[in-house]
NUKE-138920 format. One record per residue (C-alpha): residue number from 1; x, y, z; residue in one letter. Coordinates in steps of 0.05 Angstrom, whole numbers, m for minus. Layout:
# residues N
PT    k    east   north      up  r
PT  NUM       X       Y       Z  A
...
***
This chain:
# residues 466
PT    k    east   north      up  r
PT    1       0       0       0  X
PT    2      28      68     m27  X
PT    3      23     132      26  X
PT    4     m33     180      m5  X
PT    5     m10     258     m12  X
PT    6     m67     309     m19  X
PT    7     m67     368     m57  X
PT    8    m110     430     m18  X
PT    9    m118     498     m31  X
PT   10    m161     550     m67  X
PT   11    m192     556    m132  X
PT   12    m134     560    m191  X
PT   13     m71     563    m149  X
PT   14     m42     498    m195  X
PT   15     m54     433    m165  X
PT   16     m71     396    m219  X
PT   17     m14     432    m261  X
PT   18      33     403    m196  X
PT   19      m9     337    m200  X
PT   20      15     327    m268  X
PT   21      84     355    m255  X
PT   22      91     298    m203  X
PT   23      50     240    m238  X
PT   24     100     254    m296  X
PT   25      28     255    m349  X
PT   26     m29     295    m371  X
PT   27     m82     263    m330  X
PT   28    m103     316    m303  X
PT   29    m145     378    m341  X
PT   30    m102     448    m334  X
PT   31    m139     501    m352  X
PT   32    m135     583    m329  X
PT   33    m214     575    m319  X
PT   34    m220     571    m242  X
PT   35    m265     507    m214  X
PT   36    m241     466    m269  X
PT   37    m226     398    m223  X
PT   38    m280     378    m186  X
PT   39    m278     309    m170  X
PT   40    m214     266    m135  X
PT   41    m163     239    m178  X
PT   42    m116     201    m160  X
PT   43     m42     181    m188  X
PT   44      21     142    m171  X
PT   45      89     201    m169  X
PT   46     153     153    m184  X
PT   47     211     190    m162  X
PT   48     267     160    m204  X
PT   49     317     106    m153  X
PT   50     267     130     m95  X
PT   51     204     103     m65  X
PT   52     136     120    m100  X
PT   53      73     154     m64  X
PT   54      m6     161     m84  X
PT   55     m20     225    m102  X
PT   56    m104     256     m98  X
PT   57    m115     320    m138  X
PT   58    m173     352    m106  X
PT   59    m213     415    m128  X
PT   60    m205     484    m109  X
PT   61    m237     505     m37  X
PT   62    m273     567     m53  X
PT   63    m300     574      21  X
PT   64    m374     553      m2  X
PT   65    m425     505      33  X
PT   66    m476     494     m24  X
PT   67    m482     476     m90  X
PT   68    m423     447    m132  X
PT   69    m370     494    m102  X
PT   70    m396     459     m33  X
PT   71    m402     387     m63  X
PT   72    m321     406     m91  X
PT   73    m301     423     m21  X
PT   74    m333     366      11  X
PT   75    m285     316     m36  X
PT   76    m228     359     m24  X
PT   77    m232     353      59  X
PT   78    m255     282      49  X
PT   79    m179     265       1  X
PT   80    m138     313      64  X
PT   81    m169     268     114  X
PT   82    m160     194      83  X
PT   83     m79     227      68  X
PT   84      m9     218     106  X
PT   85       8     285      86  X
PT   86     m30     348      56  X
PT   87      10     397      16  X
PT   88     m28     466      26  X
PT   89     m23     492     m38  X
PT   90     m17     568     m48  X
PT   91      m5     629     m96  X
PT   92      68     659     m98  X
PT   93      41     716    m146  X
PT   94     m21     734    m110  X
PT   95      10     726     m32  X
PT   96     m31     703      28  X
PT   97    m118     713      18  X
PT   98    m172     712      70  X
PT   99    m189     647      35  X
PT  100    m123     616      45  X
PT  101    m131     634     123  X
PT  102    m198     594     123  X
PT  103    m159     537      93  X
PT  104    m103     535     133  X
PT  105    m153     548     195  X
PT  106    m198     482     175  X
PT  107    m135     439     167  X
PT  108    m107     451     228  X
PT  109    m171     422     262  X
PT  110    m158     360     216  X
PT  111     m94     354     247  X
PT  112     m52     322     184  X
PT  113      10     336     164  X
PT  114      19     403     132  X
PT  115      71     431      78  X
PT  116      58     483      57  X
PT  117      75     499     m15  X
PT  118      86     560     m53  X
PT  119      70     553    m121  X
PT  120      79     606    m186  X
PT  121     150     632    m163  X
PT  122     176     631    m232  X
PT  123     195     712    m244  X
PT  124     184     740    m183  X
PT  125     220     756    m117  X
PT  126     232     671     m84  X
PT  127     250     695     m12  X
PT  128     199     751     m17  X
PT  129     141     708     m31  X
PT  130     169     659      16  X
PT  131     174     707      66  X
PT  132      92     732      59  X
PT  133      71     658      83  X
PT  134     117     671     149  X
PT  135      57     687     187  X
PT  136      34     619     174  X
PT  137      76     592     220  X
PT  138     106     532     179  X
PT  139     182     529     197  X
PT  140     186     489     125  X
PT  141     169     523      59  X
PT  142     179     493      m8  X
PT  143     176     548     m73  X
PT  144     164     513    m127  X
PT  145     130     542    m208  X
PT  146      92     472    m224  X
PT  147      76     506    m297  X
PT  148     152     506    m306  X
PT  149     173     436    m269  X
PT  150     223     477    m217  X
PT  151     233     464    m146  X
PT  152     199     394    m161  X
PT  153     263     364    m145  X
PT  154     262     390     m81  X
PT  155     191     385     m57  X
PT  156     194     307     m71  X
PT  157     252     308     m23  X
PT  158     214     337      24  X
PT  159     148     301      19  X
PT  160     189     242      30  X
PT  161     219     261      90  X
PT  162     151     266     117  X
PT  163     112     209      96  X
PT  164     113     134     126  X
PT  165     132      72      99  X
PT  166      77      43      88  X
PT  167       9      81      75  X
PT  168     m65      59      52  X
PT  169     m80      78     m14  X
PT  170     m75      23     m58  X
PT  171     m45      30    m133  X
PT  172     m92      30    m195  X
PT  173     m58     m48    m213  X
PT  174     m55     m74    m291  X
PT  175     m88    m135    m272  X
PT  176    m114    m168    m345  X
PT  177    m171    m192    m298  X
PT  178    m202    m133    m281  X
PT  179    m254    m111    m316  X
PT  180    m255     m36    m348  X
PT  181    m318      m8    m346  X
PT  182    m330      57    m368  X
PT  183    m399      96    m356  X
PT  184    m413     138    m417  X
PT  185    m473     194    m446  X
PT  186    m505     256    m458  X
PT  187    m504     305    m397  X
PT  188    m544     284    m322  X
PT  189    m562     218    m341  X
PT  190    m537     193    m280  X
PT  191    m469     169    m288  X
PT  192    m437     188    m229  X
PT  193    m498     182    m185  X
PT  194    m493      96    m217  X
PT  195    m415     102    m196  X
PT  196    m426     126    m127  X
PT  197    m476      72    m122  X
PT  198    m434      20    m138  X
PT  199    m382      46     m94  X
PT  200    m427      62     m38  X
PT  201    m407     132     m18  X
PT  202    m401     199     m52  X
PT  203    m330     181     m94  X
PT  204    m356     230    m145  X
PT  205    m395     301    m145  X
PT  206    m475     284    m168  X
PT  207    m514     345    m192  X
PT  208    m577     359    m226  X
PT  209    m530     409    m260  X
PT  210    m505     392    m324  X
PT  211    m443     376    m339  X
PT  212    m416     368    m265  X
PT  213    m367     315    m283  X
PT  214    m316     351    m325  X
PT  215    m245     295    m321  X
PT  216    m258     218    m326  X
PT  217    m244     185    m268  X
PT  218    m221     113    m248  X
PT  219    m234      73    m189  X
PT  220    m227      m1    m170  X
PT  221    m276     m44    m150  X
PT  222    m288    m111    m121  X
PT  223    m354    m132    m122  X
PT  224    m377    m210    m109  X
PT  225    m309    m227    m118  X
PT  226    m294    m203    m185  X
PT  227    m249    m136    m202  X
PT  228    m266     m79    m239  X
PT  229    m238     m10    m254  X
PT  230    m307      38    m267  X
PT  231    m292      92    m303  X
PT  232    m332     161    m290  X
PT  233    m337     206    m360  X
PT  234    m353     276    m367  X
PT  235    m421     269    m414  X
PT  236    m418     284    m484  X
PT  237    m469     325    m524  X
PT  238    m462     351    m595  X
PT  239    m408     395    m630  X
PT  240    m444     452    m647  X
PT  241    m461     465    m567  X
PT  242    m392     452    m551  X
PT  243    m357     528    m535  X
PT  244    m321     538    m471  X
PT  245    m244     496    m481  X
PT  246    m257     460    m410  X
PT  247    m315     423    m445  X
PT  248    m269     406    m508  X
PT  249    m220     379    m474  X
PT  250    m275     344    m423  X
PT  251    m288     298    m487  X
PT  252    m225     283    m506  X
PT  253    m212     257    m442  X
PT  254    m278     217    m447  X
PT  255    m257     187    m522  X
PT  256    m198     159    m487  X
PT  257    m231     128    m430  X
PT  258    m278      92    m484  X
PT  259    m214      69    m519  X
PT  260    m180      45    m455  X
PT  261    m247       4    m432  X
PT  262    m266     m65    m442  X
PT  263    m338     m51    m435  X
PT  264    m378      16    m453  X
PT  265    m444      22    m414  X
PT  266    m487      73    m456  X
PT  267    m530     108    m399  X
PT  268    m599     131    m415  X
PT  269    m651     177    m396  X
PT  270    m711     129    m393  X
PT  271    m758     189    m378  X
PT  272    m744     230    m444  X
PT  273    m726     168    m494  X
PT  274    m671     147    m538  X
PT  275    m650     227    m572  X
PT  276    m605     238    m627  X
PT  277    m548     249    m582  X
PT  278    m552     182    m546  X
PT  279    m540     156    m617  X
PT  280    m480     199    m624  X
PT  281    m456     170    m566  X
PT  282    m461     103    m589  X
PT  283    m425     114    m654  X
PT  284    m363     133    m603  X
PT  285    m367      74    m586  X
PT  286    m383      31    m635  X
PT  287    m320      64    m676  X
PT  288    m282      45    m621  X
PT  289    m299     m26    m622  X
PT  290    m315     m40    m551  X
PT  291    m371     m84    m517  X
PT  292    m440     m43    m505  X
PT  293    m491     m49    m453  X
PT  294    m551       4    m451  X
PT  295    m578      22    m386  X
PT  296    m644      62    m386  X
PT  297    m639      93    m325  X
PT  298    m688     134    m276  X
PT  299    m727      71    m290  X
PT  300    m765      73    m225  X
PT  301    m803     146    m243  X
PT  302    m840     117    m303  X
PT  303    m914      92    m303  X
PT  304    m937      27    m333  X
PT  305    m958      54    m400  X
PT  306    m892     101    m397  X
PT  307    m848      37    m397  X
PT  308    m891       7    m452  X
PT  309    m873      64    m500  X
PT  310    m804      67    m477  X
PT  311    m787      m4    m485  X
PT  312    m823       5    m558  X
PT  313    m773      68    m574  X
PT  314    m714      30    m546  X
PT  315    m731     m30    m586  X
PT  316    m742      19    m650  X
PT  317    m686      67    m648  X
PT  318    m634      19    m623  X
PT  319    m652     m23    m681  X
PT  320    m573     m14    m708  X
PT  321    m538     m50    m650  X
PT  322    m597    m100    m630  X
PT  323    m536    m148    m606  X
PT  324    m524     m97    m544  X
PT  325    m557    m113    m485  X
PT  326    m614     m63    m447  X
PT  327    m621     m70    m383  X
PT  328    m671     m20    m338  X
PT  329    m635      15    m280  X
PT  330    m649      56    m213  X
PT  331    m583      97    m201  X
PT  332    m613     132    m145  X
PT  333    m648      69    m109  X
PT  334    m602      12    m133  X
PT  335    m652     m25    m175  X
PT  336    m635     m72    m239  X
PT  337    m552     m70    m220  X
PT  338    m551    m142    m222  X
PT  339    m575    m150    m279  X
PT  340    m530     m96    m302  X
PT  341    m477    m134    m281  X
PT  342    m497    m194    m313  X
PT  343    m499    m158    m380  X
PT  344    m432    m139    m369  X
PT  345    m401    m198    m357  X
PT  346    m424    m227    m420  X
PT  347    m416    m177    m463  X
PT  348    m341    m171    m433  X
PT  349    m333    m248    m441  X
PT  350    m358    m247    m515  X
PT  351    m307    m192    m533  X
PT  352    m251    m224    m503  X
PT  353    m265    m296    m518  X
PT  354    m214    m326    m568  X
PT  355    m223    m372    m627  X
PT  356    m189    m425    m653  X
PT  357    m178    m424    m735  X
PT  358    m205    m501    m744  X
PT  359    m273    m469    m710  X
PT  360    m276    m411    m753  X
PT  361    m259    m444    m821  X
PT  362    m322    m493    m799  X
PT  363    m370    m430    m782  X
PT  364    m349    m404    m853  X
PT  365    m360    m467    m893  X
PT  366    m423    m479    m856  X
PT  367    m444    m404    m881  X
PT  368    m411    m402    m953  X
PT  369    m461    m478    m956  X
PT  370    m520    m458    m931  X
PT  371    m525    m392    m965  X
PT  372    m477    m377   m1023  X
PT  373    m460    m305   m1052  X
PT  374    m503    m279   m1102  X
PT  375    m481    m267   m1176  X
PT  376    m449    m196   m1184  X
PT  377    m439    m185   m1261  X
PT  378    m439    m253   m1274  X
PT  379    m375    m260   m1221  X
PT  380    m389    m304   m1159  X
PT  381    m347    m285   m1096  X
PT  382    m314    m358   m1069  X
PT  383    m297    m353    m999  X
PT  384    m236    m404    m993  X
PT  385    m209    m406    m911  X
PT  386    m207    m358    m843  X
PT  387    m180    m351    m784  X
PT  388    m185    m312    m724  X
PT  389    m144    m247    m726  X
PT  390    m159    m202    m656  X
PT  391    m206    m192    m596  X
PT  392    m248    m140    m565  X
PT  393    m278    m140    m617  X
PT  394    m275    m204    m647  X
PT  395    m245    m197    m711  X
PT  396    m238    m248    m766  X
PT  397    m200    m253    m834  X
PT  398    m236    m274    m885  X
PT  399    m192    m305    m955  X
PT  400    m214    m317   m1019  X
PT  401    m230    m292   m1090  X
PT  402    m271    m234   m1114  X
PT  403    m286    m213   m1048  X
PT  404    m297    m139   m1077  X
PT  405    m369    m162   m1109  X
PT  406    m398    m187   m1038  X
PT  407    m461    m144   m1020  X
PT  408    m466    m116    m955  X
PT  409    m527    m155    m948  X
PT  410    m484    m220    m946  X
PT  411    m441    m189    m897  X
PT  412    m488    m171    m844  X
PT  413    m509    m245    m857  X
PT  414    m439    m275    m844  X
PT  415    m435    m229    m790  X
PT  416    m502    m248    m763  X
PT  417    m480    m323    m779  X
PT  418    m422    m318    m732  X
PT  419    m452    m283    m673  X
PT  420    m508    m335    m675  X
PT  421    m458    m394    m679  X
PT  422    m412    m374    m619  X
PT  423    m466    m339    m576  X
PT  424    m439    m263    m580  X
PT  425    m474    m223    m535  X
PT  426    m464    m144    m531  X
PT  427    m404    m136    m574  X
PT  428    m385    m119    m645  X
PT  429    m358    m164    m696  X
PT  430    m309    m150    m750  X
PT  431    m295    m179    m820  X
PT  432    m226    m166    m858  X
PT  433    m241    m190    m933  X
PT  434    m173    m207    m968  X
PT  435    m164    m227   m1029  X
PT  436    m104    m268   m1055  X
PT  437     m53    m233   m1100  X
PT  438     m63    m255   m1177  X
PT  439      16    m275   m1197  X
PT  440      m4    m252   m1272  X
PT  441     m29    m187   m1261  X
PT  442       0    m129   m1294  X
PT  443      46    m183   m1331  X
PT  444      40    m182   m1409  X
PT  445      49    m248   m1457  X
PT  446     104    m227   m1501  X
PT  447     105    m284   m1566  X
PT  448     166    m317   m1586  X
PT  449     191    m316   m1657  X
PT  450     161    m386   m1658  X
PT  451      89    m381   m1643  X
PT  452      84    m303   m1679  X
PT  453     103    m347   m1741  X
PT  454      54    m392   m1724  X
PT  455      m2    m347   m1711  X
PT  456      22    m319   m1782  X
PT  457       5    m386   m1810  X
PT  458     m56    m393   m1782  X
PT  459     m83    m336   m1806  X
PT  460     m67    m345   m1877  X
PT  461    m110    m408   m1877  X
PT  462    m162    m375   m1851  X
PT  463    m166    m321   m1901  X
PT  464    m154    m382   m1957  X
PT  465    m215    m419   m1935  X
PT  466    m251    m350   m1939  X
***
């Protein structure tokens, strides 16, 4: 078990530019926007021949009860109180703030150990910046500019000295067993209100307000024995409502979660239907080629005949990926996660599940025999062998001749075909279609003196008979 650093302070000050500096990546979202972190997030610092610590990024304390700028400082005390050590983050440019009094105030009464840190002393005055947190009372004071990766050296050193041997945060593992979940959609459809469900307490800030959840977020689970890693996604909605940079970068950060899952759970509303952007969604991540499951969620505020016309616009407009699962779900009272969990585990098994080549040459013969290609221009396309070629998604290689005249038709039905035959559940299926290489092609038959002479004579008797 790693010992767990906190990052505290005020709104914009640069933790999560010094959460990067020390994580040594861009996990974190940096922007000049104040309030831009929200949520925990976690990371492993690796000092180079030295011993590693877990480090929690936490959002800016803006001295608010309610709302999200209350809901932010809740997870920030929450990350100083679970650390070994809290570095009190502060402003070198702007000096000591009635704000950063509060702060320092509140974390005295949590009685952690404090360093404080003076960030943003790149250009300016070191000892007299140093010198403005005197009245602080810290005998220790690190200057550091996180932006430009100076002092780093030195405030490792000293966040060493501090911390024990052994803490208890546990490391984010790369255990191939463990599941990678990640909880995708449009704006409030519930996606961190389902993680802190699962988890059972608030891990994550829930809000009616849209787009609370700006960073994706990963946590590991263990739930009836299995592992997972759930990861928490900012929601998506369309381009042309996409303005403020925070939000741009808020998907990019989503698009990588989706291509770093196993399994994509597509969250819906199940009070306002299936809408054009929870199809958008869905093309994320069906370009991506991961396992789906659709949750309808907020199941539990519909009437009888409400269901009845959901389930008949689910079943309609969900038409293209009829091979993902649906499952209705209560985020807020806990309803339908088993069965959420069930659909998970299949659709994760499916996508991972590997092949053998005899098997697949069998499914293809059995297809090519019980439904051939049709006639394109008089050419028939002759499927000759396969083989397996990846997983999640299961992919397949398909060789044979005139492969370029097979209708789509016929490969939905090979697709269809295979998914039937090996019992895929909730994930995609891809066909490569090669054909082989024609050794003559290109190549042109040049006569020898022999045969233009006799092609000479053969013509002459032609024209003599004529």
């Amino acid at each position: 078990m790693l010992p767990l650093v906190a990052l505290v302070g005020r709104p914009n000050v640069g933790k999560s530019t010094l959460f990067n500096a020390l994580t040594r990546s861009r996990d974190a979202l940096v922007h000049d926007q104040p309030g831009v972190t929200r949520d925990r997030h976690y990371g492993v610092c690796r000092p180079l021949e030295l011993r590693p610590f877990a480090v929690v990024d936490t959002g800016g304390i803006a001295g608010e009860d309610e709302g999200l700028a209350g809901a932010t400082a809740r997870q920030a005390r929450a990350a100083a109180e679970e650390a070994d050590l809290v570095l009190f983050i502060v402003d070198g440019r702007e000096g000591a703030s009635a704000l950063d009094d509060d702060i320092l105030r509140w974390l005295r009464k949590t009685a952690r150990p404090t360093l404080l840190v003076v960030n943003k002393t790149d250009g300016i005055d070191v000892q007299a910046a140093l010198n403005d947190f005197a009245r602080y009372g810290f005998s220790d004071r690190v200057a550091i500019s996180s932006a430009h990766r100076t002092g780093i050296d030195q405030l490792i050193a000293e966040v060493l000295k501090r911390l024990p041997e052994q803490g208890s945060q546990a490391e984010l593992d790369q255990d191939p067993n463990r599941i990678r979940v990640a909880f995708i959609g449009r704006p409030n459809v519930g996606k961190s209100t389902l993680v802190n469900r699962l988890l059972g307490e608030e891990r994550m800030i829930a809000s009616e307000v849209p787009g609370t959840t700006r960073d994706s977020v990963a946590i590991d689970m263990e739930r009836d024995g299995r592992l997972y890693r759930l990861i928490d996604t900012a929601g998506l909605r369309r381009k042309a409502r996409v303005e403020e940079a925070v939000e741009k970068f808020s998907i990019v950060k989503t698009l990588q979660a989706i291509e770093q899952c196993q399994v994509a759970v597509v969250m819906l509303d199940a009070g306002e239907g299936v809408t054009d952007q929870d199809a958008s969604v869905l093309g994320y991540a069906l370009d991506a080629g991961r396992a789906l499951v659709i949750a309808a969620n907020k199941w539990d505020g519909q009437t009888d005949y409400q269901r009845q016309q959901t389930e008949a616009l689910l079943t309609r407009k969900l038409s293209f990926v009829e091979w993902a699962e649906a499952v209705r779900i209560s985020a807020k009272h806990g309803s339908g996660l088993r069965e959420l969990f069930q659909a998970i585990h299949r659709a994760h098994e499916s996508a991972t599940r590997e092949f053998g080549t005899s098997e697949v040459n069998k499914a293809l013969e059995i297809a090519y025999e019980t439904n051939p290609p049709p006639t394109v221009r008089g050419h028939v396309a002759k499927l000759r062998y396969a083989h397996p070629a990846a997983s999640n998604p299961p992919t397949f290689v398909v060789h044979g001749t005139r492969l370029r005249t097979l209708a789509d038709s016929y490969k939905r039905y090979l697709e269809n075909f295979f998914r039937k035959r090996f019992k895929l559940v909730g994930t995609p299926v891809r066909f490569i279609y090669k054909e082989g290489a024609n050794p003559y092609e290109g190549k042109k038959n040049v006569l020898t003196e022999k045969q233009v002479a006799k092609k000479r004579r053969l013509i002459r008797h032609v024209k003599r008979k004529k």
